[in-house]
N, C-alpha and C positions, 0 to 999 in steps of 0.2 A: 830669150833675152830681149828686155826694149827699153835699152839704158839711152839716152838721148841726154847730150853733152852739147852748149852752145856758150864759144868764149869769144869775148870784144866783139858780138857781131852787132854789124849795122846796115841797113839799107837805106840808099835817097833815090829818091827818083829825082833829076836832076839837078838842079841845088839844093831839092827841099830834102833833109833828113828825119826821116822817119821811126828809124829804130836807131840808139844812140850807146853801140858799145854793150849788148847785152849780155851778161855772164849765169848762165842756169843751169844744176845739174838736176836730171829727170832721172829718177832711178829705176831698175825693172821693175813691173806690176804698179808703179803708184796710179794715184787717178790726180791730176795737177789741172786745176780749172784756171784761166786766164782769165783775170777779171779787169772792169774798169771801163769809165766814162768811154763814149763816141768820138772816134780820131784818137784812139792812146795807141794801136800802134797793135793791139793783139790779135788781132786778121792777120796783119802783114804778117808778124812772128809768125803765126800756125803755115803759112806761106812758105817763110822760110821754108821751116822745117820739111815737110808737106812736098817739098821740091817744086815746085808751081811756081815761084820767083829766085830770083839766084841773088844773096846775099851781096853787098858792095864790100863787105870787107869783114872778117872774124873767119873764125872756126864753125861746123856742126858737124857735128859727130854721133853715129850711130852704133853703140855699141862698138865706141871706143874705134870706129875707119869713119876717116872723113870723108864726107858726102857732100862736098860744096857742089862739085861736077858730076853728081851720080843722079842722072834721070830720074823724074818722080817715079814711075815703073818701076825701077827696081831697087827703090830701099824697103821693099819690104811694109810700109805703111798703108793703111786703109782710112778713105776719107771720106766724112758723111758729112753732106751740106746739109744749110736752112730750107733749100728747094728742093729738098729730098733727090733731086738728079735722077729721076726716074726714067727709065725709055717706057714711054703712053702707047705703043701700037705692041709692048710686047707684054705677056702674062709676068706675073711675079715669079713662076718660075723659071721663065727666061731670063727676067733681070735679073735673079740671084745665080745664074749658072752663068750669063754672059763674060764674064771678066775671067773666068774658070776653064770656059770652052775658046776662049782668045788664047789662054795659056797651054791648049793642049792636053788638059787635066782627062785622065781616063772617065769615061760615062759611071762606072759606077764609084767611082771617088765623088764625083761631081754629085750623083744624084745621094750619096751617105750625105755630103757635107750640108746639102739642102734640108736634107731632112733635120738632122741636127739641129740646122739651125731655127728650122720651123718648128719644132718642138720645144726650144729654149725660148721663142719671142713668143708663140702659140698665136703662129700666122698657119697653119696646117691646108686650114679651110677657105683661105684665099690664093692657093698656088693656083690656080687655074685663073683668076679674075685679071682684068688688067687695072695697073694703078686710077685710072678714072672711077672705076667703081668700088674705090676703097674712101674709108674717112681720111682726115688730117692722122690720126695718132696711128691707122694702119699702115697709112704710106710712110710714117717719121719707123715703123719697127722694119718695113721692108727694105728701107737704105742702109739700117743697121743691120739687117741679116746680109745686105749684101756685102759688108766688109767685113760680117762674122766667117763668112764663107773663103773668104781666102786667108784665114791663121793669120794674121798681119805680125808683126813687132809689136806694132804701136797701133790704136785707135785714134784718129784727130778728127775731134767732134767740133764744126763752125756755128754757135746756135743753132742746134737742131730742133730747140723745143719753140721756136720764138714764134712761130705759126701757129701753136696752138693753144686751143681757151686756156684758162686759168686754170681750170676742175684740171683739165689731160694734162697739164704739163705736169700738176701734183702727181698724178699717177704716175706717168712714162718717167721722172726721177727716181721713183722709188724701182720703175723697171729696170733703168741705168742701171741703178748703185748695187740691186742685186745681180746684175749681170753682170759687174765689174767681179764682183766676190766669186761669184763663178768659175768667169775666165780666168782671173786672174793676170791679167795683159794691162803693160802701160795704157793707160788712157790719157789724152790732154784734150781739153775741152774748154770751150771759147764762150762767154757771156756777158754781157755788161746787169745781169742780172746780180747780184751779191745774194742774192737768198740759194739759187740756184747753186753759187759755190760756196756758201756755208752749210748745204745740204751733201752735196755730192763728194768735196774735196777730201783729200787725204793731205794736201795742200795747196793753198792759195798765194798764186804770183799776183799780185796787186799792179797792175803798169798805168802811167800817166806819161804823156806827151812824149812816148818812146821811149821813156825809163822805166827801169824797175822801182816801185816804192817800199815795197816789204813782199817778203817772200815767208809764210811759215802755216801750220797748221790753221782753221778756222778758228778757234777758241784763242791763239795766241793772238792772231792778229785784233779780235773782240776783246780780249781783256789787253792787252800790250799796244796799243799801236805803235808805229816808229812815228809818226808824226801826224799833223791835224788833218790831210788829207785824207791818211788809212784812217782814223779816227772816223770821220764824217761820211765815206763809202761804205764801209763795211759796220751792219747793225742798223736794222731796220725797226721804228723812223729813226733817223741818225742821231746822232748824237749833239747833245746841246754846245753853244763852246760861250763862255763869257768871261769877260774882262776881269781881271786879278791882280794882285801884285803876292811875292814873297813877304811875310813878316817877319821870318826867323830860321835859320836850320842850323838841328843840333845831331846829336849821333843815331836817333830813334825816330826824328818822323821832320818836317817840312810844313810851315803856320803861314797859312795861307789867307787873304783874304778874297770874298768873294760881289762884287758887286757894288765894294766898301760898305757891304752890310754882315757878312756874315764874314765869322774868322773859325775857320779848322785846322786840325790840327793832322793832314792825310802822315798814315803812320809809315811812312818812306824817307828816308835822308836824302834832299837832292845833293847830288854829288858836285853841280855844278854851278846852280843858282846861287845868289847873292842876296843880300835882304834891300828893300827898296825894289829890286828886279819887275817890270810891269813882265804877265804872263796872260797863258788862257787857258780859264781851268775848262774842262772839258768833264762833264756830264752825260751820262744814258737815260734816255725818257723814262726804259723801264727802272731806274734807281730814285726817280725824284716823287716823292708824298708828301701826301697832307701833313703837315707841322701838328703835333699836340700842344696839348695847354702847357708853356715854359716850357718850349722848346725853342732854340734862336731858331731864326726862319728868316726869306723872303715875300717880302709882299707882293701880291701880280694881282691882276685883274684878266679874269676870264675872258675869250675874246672868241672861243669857238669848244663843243663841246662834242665828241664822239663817241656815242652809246653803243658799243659793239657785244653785249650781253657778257660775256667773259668777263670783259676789260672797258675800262672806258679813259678813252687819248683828249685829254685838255689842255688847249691850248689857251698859253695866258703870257700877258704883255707886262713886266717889272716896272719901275716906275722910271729907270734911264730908257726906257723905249728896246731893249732887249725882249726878245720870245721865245719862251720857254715853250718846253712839248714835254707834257709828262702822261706817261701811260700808269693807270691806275688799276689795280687789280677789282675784278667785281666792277660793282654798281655802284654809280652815285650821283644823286639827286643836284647836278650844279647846271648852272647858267650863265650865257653872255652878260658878262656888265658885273659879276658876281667878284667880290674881293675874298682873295684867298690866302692860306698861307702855306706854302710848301716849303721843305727839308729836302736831305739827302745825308748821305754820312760820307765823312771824309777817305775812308780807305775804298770808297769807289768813283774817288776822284782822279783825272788826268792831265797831266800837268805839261801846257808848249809853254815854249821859250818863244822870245821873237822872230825868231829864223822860222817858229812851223814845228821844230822836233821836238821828239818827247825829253824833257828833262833827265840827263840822265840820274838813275836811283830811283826814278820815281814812278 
């Protein structure tokens, strides 16, 4: 069981408050990636939990007993840093029995679990080596054999992949997430990466300046956001957001205008908006193309153009001095300076209010 329950918790280091009141239920086996901008606060949380700082006030709970007071040692958790936390003077297979043979664990318990786990990460061939002579992705799979090796509760992963190239870190995700499916053991996992947690998550805490911003699967927080922040972090390149107002809402959808050039009609009833209401509609690069002949449209001017074979990401300036990013499927023959006309449709629009939140209904 590695149910992890945390209510009103907060931490300051002396006046300054860092965590603000946090409420999250973690449930056995999920995988819950903590995402968000530098200084939101999700180190200090994994912290918390983690036992390495001691909360200033709230609840955490482990499988339902509180463990405000209960030593990192013994709640049961295994923790794999960004410094992989190696001992350099001993072999991989000392570091993965060392915390095993602290505990007293019989030699041959010790040396099964090792093995296990060498054959689940298919480290086999380096028990003998010491971590000096391993690459970045061998050393990132030996810090995780060493917390595979003690049965944890819970997994708490601090960016473990941020060390490494672009190519490994693709790989060692896809190692992750099959190893999550494996074990089948809570994982929480820390990134200011958002690809990383729309890859790996089974759900995503989104935090900003010590709060929560939304908490829900990857695809809800992509197609839903709560507000223009989750909107703009999550979904890479992010998402467009430009000036609007309400023109009308009736029982079937919400007429919008967009730029004072474009009026749609997104087929959602805001439940709250008003007409007159100034808004920001909010747009995904990959939803916005080329306009056809009699189609309404915006006009923009090219301003930088991204040939990526696949896809190609153009970037172009409207005529209020707004920039657009629209990623286009395929090839296409455009240029800086070039006048264009781009679309989108209305039911893959997103709709804030002035406060930042999503409309509700919409």
């Amino acid at each position: 069981m590695g149910r992890i329950t945390l209510e009103k918790l907060t931490k300051s280091y002396g006046s300054v408050e860092i965590l603000h009141g946090i409420d999250l239920d973690i449930q056995d086996g999920e995988f819950v990636v903590f995402v968000g901008p530098s200084g939101c606060g999700k180190s200090t949380l994994l912290r918390q939990i983690a036992g390495l700082d001691k909360p200033t006030s709230g609840e955490l709970k482990i499988n339902g007993k509180l463990v405000n007071d209960v030593p990192a040692a013994d709640r049961g958790l295994a923790m794999v840093f960004q410094s992989y936390a190696l001992y350099p003077h001993m072999s991989v297979r000392q570091n993965l029995a060392f915390g095993l043979e602290n505990a007293r664990m019989p030699k041959a318990e010790i040396d099964s679990r090792i093995a296990e786990a060498a054959r689940m990460l298919e480290i086999g061939d380096y028990l003998d080596r010491r971590p000096g002579q391993l690459s970045g992705g061998q050393r990132q799979r030996v810090a995780i054999g060493r917390a595979i090796v003690r049965n944890p509760t819970a997994f708490l992963l601090d960016e473990p992949l941020s060390n490494l190239d672009a190519e490994l870190r693709i790989s060692m995700r896809a190692e992750l997430s099959a190893l999550h499916q494996r074990l089948k053991t809570t994982m929480i996992y820390v990134t200011h990466d958002q690809i990383e947690a729309m890859t790996l998550a089974n759900r995503i805490v989104v935090l900003r300046k010590g709060n929560i911003e939304q908490v829900g699967t990857p695809l809800e927080l992509y197609n839903r956001p709560a507000n223009r922040f989750v909107a703009g972090f999550i979904g890479a390149p992010s998402m467009n957001f430009l000036p609007g107002s309400i023109l009308a809402v009736n029982l079937v959808d919400t007429v919008v205008t967009v730029l004072g050039e474009e009026t749609l009609a997104v087929p959602r009833p805001a439940e709250t908006a008003e007409a007159g209401e100034k808004i920001t509609v909010g747009v995904r690069p990959q939803h916005i193309r080329l306009a056809g002949p009699g189609e309404d449209c915006i006009g923009a001017k090219v301003t930088l153009v991204e040939a990526l074979g696949a896809e190609t990401v153009v970037h172009a300036r409207v005529s209020t001095g707004e920039l657009l990013l629209a990623v286009l499927a395929g090839q296409h023959a455009l240029s800086a300076g070039e006048d264009i006309r781009l679309t989108f449709d209305a039911k893959d629009l997103h709709l804030f209010g002035g406060d930042g939140l999503r409309i509700a209904g919409t």
